[in-house]
N, C-alpha and C positions, 0 to 999 in steps of 0.2 A: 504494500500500500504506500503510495505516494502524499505525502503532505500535502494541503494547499495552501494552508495555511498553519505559520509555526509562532508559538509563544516567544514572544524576545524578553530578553532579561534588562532590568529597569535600568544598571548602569553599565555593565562592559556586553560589548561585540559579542557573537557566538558566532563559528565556525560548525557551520553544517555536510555534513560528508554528501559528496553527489558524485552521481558521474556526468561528463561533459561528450556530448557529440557535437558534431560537424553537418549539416544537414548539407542535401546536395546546392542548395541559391546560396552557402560557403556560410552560414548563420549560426552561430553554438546556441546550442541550449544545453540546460543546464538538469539532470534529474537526481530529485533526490534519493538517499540508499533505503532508506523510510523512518519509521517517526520517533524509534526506540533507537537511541546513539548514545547514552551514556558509556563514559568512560570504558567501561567494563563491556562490551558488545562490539567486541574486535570484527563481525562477523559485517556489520556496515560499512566497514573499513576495504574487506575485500575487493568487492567492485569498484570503489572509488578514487575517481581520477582528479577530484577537486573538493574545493572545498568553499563555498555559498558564504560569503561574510554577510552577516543576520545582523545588523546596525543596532545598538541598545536603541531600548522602548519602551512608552508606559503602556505597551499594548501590542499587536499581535502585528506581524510581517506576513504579506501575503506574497505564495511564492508564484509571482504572475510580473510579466516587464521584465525591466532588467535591476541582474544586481551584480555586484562584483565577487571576482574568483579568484582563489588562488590554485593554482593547477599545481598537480603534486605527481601528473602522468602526462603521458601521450593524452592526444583526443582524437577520440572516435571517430571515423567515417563511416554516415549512417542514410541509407535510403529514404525516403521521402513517407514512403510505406511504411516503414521500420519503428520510424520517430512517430510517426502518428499511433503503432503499438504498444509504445511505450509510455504514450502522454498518455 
């Protein structure tokens, strides 16, 4: 299960595990690994080629538009078909 929307913490940044594809019009999007990433859940880590900077908040970040990444992989090259599978 994919997030849509993630709780932000009221003062520091959060770094959210995702992976990063390349769609064929050359556009990244971004998906997240899902909604359970505590420290101890290496298993979100796996897939993950990036990581979603979640901006502190008095409220919730909706994962739609754009946000910034830090890439920790390669990025994906992904069919047009492919990415609509996974959205």
């Amino acid at each position: 299960m994919h997030p849509k929307v993630l709780k932000a913490d009221k003062i520091r940044p959060e770094y959210h595990r995702c992976t990063v594809y390349r769609a064929p019009d050359n556009t990244l999007h971004a998906v997240s690994t899902g909604s359970n990433q505590t420290s101890s859940r290496l298993l979100s880590t796996q897939s993950a080629n990036g990581f979603a900077i979640i901006p502190a908040s008095d409220g919730s970040y909706s994962c739609s538009g754009q946000t910034a990444i830090l890439l920790i992989g390669d990025v994906l090259s992904i069919s047009d078909q492919g990415l609509k599978d996974i959205l």
